[in-house]
Wavefront OBJ file of the C-alpha trace (Angstrom):
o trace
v -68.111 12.113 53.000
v -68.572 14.101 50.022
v -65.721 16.126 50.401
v -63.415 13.432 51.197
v -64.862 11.771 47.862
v -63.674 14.697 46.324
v -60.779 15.479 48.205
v -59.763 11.496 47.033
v -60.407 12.211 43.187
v -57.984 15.181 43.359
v -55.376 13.303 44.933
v -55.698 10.667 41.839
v -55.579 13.069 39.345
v -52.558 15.040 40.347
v -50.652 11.743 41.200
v -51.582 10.433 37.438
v -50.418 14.182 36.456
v -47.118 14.177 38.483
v -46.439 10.837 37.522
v -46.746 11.256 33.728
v -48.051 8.504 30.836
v -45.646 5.859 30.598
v -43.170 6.222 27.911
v -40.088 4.576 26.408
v -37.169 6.437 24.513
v -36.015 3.257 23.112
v -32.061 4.068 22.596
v -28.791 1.813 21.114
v -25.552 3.303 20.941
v -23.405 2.832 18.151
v -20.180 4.393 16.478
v -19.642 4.659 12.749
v -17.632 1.776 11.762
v -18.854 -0.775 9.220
v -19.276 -3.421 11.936
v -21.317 -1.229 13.269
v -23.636 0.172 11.125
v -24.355 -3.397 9.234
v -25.580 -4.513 12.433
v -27.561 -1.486 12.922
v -29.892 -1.926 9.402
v -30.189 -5.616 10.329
v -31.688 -4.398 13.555
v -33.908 -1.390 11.854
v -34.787 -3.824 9.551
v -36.082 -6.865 12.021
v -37.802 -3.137 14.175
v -39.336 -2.411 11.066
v -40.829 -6.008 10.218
v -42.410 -6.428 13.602
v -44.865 -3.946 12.990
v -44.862 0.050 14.657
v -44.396 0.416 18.559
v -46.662 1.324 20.744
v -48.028 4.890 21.605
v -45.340 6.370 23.702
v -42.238 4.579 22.084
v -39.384 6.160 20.341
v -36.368 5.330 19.078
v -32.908 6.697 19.057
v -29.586 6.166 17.946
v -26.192 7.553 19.510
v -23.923 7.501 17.014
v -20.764 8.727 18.268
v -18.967 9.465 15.782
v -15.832 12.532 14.651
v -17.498 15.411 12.435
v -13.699 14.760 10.302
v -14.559 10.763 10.613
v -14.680 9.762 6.818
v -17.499 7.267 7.588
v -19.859 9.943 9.094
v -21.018 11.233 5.616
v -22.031 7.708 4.477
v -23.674 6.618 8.146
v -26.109 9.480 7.848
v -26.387 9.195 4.291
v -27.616 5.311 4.643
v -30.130 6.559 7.447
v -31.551 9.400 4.826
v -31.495 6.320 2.348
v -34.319 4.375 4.384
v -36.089 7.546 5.812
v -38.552 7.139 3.131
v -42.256 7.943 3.338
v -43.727 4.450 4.145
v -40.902 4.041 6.978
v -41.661 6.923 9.016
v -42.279 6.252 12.557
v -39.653 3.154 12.188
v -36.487 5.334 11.383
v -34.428 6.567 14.627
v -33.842 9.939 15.907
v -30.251 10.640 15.399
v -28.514 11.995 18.192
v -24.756 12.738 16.897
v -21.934 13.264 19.339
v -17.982 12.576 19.105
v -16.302 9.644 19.191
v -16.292 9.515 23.018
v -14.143 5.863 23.450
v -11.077 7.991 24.335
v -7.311 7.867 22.802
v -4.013 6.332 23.716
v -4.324 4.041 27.062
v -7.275 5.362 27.873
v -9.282 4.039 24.774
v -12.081 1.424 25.326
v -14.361 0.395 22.660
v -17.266 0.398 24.986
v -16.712 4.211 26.367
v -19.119 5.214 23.802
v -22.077 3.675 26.359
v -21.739 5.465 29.422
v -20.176 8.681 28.387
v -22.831 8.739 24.991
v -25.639 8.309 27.135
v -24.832 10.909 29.844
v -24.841 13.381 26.884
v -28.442 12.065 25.810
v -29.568 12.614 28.860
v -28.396 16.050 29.286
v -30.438 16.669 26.292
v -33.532 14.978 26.463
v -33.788 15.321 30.347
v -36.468 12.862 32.449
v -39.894 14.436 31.354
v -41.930 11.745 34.598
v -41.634 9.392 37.012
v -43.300 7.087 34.288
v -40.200 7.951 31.450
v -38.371 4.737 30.991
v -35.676 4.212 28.648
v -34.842 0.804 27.210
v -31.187 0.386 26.168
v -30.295 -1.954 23.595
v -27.467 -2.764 21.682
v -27.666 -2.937 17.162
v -26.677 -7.021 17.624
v -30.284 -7.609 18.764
v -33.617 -8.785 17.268
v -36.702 -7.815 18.295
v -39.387 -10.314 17.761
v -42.270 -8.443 18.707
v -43.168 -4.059 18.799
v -42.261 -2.537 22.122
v -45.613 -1.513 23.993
v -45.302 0.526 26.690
v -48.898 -0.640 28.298
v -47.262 -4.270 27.553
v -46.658 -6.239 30.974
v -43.408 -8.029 30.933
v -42.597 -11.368 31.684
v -39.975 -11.727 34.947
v -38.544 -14.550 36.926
v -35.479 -13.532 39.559
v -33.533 -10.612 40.958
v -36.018 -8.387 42.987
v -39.158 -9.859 40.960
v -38.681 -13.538 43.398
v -38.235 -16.383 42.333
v -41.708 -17.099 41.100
v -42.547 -15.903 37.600
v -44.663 -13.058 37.426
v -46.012 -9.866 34.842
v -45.577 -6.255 35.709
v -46.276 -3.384 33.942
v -44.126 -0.445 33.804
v -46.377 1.806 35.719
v -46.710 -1.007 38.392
v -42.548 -1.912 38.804
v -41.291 -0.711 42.421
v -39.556 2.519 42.759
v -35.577 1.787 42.035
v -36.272 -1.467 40.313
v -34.844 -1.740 36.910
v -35.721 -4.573 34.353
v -32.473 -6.376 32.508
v -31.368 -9.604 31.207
v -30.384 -12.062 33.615
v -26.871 -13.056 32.343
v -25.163 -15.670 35.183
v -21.665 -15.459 34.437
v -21.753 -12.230 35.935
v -21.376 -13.231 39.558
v -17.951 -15.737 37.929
v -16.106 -12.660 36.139
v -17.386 -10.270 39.580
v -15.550 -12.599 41.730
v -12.720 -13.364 39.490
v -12.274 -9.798 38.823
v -11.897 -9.080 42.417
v -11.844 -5.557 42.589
v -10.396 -3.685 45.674
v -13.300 -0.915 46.936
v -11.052 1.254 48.727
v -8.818 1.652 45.542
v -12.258 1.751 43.637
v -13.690 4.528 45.061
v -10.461 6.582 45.245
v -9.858 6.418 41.667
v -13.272 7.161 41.106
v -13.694 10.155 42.916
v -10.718 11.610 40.995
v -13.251 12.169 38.177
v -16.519 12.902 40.389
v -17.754 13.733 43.653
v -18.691 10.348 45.424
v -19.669 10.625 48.958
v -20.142 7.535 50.774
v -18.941 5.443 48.269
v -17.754 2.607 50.457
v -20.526 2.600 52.297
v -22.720 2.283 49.397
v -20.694 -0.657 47.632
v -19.602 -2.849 50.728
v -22.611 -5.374 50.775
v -21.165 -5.878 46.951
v -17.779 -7.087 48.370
v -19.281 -8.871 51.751
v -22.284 -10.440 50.692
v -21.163 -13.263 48.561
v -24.521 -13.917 46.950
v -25.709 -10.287 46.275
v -24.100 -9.715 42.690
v -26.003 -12.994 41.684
v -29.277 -12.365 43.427
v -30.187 -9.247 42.158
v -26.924 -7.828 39.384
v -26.433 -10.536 37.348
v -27.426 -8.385 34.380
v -26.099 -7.171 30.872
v -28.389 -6.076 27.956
v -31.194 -5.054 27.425
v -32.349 -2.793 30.387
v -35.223 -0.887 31.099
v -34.866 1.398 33.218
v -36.686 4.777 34.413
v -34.957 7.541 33.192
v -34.593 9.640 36.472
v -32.792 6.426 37.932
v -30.916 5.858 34.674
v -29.754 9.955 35.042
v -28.909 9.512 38.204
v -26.574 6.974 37.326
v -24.972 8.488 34.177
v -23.561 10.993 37.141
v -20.584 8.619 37.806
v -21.249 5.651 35.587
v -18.225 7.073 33.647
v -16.061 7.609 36.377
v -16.551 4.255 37.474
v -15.636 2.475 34.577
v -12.596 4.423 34.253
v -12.319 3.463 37.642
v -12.961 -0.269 37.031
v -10.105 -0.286 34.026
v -7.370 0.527 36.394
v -7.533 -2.865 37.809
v -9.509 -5.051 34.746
v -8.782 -4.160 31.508
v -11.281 -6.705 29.827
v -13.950 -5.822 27.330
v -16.973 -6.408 29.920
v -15.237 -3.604 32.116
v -18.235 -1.317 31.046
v -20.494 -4.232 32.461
v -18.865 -4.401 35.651
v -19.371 -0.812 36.088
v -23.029 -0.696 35.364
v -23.594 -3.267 37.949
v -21.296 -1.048 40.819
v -23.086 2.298 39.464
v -26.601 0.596 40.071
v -25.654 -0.483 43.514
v -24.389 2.842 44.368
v -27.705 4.899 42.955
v -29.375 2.891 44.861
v -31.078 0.557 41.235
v -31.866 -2.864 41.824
v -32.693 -5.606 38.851
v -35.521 -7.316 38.253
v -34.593 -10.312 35.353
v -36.094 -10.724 32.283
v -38.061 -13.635 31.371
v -38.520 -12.309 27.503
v -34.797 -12.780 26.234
v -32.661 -15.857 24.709
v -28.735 -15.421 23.746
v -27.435 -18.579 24.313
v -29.375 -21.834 23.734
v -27.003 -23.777 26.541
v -27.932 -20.889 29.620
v -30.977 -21.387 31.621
v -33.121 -18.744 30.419
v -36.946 -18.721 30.903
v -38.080 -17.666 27.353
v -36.781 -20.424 26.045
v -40.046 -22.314 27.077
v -41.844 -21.871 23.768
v -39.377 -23.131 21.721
v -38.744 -25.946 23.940
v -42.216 -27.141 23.854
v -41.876 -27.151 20.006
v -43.942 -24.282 20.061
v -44.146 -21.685 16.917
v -43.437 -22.144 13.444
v -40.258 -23.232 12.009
v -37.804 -20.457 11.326
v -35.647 -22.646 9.169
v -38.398 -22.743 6.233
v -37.118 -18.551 6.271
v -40.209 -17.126 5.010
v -39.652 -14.253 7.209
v -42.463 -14.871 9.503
v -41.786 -17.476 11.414
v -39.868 -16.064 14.134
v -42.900 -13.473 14.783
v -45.133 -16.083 15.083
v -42.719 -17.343 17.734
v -43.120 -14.493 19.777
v -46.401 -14.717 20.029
v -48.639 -16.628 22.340
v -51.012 -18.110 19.922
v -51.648 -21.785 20.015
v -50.837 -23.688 16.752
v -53.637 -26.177 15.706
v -52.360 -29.018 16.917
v -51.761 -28.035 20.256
v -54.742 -28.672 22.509
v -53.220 -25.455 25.220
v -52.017 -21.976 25.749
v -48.154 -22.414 25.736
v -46.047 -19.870 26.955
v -45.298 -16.769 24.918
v -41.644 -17.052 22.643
v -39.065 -14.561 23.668
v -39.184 -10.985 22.694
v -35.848 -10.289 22.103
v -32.780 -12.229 20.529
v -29.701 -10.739 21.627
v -27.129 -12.446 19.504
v -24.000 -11.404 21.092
v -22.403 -14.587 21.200
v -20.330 -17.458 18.660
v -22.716 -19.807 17.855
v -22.690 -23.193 15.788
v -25.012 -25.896 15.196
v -23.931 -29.692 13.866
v -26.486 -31.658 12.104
v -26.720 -34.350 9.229
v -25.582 -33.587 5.742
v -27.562 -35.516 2.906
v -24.245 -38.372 2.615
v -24.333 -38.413 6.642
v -21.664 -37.099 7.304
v -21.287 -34.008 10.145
v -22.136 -30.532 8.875
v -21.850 -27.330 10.897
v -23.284 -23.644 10.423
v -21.532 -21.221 12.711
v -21.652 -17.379 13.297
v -19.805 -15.500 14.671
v -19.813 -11.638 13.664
v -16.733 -10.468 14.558
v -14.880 -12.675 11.451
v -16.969 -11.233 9.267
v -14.613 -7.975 8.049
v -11.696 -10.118 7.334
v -13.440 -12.642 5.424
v -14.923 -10.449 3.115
v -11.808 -8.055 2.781
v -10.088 -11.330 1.750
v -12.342 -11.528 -0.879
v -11.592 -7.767 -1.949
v -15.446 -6.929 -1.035
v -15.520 -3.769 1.727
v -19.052 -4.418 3.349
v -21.682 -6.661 3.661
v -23.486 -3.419 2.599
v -22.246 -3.588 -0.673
v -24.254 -4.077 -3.619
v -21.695 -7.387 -4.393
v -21.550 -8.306 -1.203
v -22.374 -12.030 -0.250
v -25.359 -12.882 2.382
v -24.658 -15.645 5.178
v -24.623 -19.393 4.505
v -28.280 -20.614 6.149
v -28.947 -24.154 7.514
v -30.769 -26.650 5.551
v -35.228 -25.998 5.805
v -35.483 -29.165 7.280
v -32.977 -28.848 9.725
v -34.851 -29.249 13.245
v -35.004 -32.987 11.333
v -31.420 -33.296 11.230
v -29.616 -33.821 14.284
v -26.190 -35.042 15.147
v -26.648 -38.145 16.780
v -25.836 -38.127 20.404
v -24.068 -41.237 20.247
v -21.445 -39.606 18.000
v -21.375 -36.674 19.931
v -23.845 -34.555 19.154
v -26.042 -32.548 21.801
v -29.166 -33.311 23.245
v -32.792 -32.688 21.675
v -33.573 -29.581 23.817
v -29.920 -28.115 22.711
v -30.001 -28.955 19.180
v -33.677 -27.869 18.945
v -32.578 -24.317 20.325
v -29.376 -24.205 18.455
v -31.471 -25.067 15.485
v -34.077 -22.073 16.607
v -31.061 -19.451 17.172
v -29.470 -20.148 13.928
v -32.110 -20.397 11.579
v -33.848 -16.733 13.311
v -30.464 -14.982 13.123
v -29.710 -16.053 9.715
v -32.394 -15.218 8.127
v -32.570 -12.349 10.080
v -29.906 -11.038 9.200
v -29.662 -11.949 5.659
v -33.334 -10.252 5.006
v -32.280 -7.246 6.698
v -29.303 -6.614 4.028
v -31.846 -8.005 1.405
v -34.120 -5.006 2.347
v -31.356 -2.712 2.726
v -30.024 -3.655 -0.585
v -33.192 -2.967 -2.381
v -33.370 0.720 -1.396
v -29.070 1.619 -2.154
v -29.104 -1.001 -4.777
v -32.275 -1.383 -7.336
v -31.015 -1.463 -10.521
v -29.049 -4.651 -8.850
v -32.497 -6.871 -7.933
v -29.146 -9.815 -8.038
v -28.235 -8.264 -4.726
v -31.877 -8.374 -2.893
v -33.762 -10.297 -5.410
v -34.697 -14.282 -5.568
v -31.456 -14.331 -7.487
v -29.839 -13.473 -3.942
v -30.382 -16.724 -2.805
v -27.450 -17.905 -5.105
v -25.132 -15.465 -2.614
v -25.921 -17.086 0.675
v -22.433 -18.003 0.832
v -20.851 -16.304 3.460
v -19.148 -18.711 6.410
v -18.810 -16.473 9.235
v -16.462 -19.389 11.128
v -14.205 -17.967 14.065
v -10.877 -17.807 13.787
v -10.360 -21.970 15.286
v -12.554 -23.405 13.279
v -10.845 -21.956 10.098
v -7.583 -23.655 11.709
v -9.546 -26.470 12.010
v -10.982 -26.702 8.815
v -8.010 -25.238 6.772
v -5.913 -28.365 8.756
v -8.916 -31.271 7.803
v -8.054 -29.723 4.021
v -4.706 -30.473 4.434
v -4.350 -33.728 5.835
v -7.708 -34.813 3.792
v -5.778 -34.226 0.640
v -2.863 -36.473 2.484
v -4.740 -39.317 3.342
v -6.473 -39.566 0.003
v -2.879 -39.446 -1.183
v -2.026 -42.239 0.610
v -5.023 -44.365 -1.065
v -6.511 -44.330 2.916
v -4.056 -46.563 3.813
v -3.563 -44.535 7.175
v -6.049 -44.129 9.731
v -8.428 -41.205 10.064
v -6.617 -38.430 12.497
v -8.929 -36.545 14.650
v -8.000 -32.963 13.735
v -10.379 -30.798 14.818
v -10.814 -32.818 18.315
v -6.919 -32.585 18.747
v -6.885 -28.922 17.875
v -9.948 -28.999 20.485
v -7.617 -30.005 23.223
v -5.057 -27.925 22.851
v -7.227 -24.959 22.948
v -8.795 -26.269 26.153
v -4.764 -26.785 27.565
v -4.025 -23.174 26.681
v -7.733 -21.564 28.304
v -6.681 -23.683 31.384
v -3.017 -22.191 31.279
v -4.786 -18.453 30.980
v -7.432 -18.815 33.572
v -4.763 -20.351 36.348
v -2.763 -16.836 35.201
v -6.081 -14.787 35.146
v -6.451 -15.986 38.516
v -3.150 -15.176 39.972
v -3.411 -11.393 38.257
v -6.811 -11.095 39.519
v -8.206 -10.329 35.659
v -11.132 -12.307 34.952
v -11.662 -13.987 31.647
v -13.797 -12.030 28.729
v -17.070 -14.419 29.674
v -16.547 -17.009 31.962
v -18.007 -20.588 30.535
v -21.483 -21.142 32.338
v -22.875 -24.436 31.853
v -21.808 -24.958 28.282
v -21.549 -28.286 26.729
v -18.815 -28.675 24.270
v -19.153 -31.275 21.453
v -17.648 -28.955 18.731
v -14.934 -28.339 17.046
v -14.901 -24.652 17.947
v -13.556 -24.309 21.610
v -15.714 -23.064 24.027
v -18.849 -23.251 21.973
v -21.634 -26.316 21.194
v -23.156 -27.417 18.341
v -26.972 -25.845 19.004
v -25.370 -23.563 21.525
v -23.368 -20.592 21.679
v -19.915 -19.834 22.794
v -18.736 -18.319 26.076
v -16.379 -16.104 24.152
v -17.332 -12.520 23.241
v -15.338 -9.443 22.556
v -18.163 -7.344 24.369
v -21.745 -7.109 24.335
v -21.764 -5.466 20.679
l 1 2 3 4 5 6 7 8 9 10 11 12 13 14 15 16 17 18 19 20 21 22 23 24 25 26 27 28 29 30 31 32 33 34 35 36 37 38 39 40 41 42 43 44 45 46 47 48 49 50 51 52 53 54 55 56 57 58 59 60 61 62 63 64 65 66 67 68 69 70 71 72 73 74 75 76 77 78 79 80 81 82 83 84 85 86 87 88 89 90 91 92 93 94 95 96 97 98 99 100 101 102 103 104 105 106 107 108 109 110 111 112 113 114 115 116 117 118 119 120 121 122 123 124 125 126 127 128 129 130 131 132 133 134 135 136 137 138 139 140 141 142 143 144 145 146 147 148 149 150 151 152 153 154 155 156 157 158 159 160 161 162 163 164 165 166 167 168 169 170 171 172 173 174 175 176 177 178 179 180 181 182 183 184 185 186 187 188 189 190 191 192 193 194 195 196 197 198 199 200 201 202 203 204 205 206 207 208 209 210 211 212 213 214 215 216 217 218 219 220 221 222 223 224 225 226 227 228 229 230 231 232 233 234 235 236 237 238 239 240 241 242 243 244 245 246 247 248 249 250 251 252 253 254 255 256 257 258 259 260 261 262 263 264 265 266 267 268 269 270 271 272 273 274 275 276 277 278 279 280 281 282 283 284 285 286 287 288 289 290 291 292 293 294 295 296 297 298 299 300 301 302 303 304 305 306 307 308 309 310 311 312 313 314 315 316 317 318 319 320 321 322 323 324 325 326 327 328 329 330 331 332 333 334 335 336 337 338 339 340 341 342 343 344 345 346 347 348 349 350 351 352 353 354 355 356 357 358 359 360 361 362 363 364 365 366 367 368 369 370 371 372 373 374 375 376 377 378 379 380 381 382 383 384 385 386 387 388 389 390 391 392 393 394 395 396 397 398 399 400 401 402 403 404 405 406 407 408 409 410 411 412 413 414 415 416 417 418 419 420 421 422 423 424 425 426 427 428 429 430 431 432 433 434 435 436 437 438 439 440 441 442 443 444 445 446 447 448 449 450 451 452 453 454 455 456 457 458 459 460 461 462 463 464 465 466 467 468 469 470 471 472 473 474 475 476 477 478 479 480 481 482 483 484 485 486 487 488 489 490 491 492 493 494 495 496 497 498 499 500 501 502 503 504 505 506 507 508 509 510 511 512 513 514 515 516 517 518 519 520 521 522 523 524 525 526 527 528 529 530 531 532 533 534 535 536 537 538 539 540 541 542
């Protein structure tokens, strides 16, 4: 008995041994545009603010960028800039490579993922079983430190359909944690990929035995993309699967772009490169990025829970995060998300002091051309403006339903996503500001405040806008004889008659739209997107 006592103990110890602590090389990959590296001190700045990670956590940066790229200099020059003394521990490895999205026809703007990566991995090679890697992207905001001893909330894919906590060490063998994003299973099947033509491209840049095999309960099984690959950003994944993966993750998105040329390409590919190493998902219960999708960690802001991130003191979103029970609550409510992955257009409509309709949109990818208009180069600048924030008392402010305006639970997330990304965003440039720009306290100071200008509207509703200018001034010409012309709804409508004109070709080409709409209410003047939600519309997942 003794012996087998013993024997026991030994067995425990060298399974802890083999196995390893678990760890997590938190990594994003980036490139060295402006877009790009705005995003990424917002997101180093929000990492910072939440406090150090856990024992165990690290985080790196790809930045794949040309050694002869005239941005490179300044990048690494802006990451010495914050390396300072009382940030160490919160500043990222950086792990330089080329610019790896390719030339000519075969350049994608997402390349950088799966063929930066690889590279990484080469490097810094699986060290345990227990080695995870979480990939995010530099449009995210976390709202509380990464643990590793942390269990994770989960709801879907191979976790069932009843919610449930797992900790790393405790997740099944080829299970991998992501966000559960359900237009994936509308693009998959709108995409409609042919396998056999799939796997022969593919193997011209890899070996791929079995590769039909593999992949054919993707293309027969109607339900298996959405049961258990309905998945885009952030994963966490262990690093032995994720390197056996990054063996022909590239070759199957170049395989994917010979018949879908989209921008979520790269996404389709992780999904079919999963599947064929054998990686299953398990969804995320700790992410919001879209305030009309059904996602679980919306719970705590639905039950009014946390403080209000609108007041933008800066601490109201980690309170959010948390599961502590404000004093006027009587019970535990759920924990707030960890994680806001703002990858979408958003708006949200409320109440302006004369009651008329205001809106406060965002989306990113304006941003460039709105401030080179205005001769300024980055939102990095020391001139620079900072975003336009809603009103403090906006969760008080809704657009009536009766004239169009969403319901409570939309507007009250709309309200939640704005005011947290805002802010957000506009203290991370504050802080970043402070360190390249001190003599200029204008630029980062209280002063700032006066610069929170910036209207980040997409593209229609500066059409829409620039045309209720136009006619406004008409009317009032007219002494208001005529009656009021709904521009922006009219403008609304055509934009709806054109998407339905593209999808009925998308269809017919078998190329699926960008982001397929899923459950999105539309009340706003920006198509595809909701005031208090987000649009269906993105570039990619940048």
């Amino acid at each position: 008995f003794v012996l087998l006592v013993i024997l026991i103990g030994l067995y425990l110890v060298l399974s802890v041994f083999f196995a390893g602590a678990t760890e997590v090389d938190v990594v994003f990959v980036t490139d060295c545009s402006d877009y790009q590296e705005w995003l990424t001190q917002v997101f180093l700045s929000q990492w910072r603010r939440v406090g150090p990670p856990g024992a165990g956590a690290r985080l790196t940066r790809i930045l794949a960028c040309d050694s002869n790229d005239t941005h490179l200099d300044r990048v690494l020059g802006f990451s010495k800039l914050m390396a300072s003394e009382e940030l160490l521990g919160s500043t990222p490895e950086i792990f330089q490579l080329p610019e790896l999205n390719g030339k000519g026809t075969d350049r994608y703007l997402c390349n950088n993922r799966p063929r930066g990566i690889a590279r990484w991995l080469l490097a810094r090679p699986p060290r345990s079983a227990n080695h995870w890697i979480a990939l995010l992207d530099p449009d995210m905001l976390v709202l509380r430190p990464l643990d590793p001893f942390d269990s994770w909330r989960l709801v879907g894919g191979a976790a069932g359909d009843v919610a449930t906590q797992w900790h790393l060490a405790d997740v099944p063998a080829g299970v991998a944690l992501a966000h559960h994003f359900p237009f994936v299973p509308v693009l998959w099947k709108q995409v409609n990929l042919s396998l056999s033509q799939l796997c022969e491209d593919a193997r011209g840049h890899t070996d791929l035995p079995d590769c039909e095999a593999r992949l054919q309960d993707m293309f027969s099984d109607p339900d298996l993309v959405a049961a258990e690959y309905a998945v885009g950003v952030p994963h966490v994944i262990r690093a032995l699967d994720l390197a056996r993966m990054c063996q022909v993750w590239g070759a199957f998105t170049d395989a994917v772009r010979l018949q879908y040329r989209g921008w979520t390409a790269e996404m389709v590919s992780w999904i079919l490169t999963a599947r064929y190493a054998g990686v299953r998902f398990a969804y995320f219960a700790e992410v919001v990025s879209d305030p009309a999708a059904p996602e679980p960690a919306w719970a705590r802001i639905d039950q009014g829970g946390g403080d209000d991130p609108c007041l933008g003191n800066g601490e109201h979103d980690r309170s959010a995060a948390t599961s502590e029970v404000a004093e006027d609550y009587s019970h535990q409510q759920p924990a707030g998300p960890w994680l806001v992955h703002f990858c979408e257009i958003y708006n949200v409509s409320y109440t302006s002091d004369d009651g008329s309709r205001a809106v406060v949109h965002l989306d990113k990818r304006t941003v460039a051309k709105i401030i080179q208009a205005a001769n300024i180069s980055s939102l990095l600048d020391c001139e620079a403006p900072l975003f336009e924030v809603p009103p403090i008392d906006l969760v008080h402010r809704p657009w009536p339903q009766s004239r169009g305006g969403p319901d409570s639970q939309l507007f009250r997330r709309g309200a939640w996503m704005m005011c947290t990304t805002l802010h957000a965003i506009n203290t991370g440039l504050r802080d970043f500001r402070r360190r390249r720009c001190p003599d200029t306290p204008s630029s980062w100071g209280l002063e700032s405040r006066s610069r929170e200008t910036l209207r980040a509207l997409p593209k229609a509703a500066q059409v829409s806008e620039q045309l209720g200018q136009i006619f406004g001034l008409a009317r009032r010409s007219n002494k208001g004889e005529q009656a009021e012309t709904d521009w922006a709804g009219r403008l609304k409508e055509l934009r709806q008659r054109q998407e339905r004109r593209q999808q009925l070709d998308t269809l017919s080409n078998s190329t699926a739209p960008e982001r397929p709409a899923v459950g999105s209410i539309s009340h706003s003047s920006t198509p595809r997107s909701s005031p208090g939600s987000s649009s269906s519309k993105s570039n990619s997942e940048f």
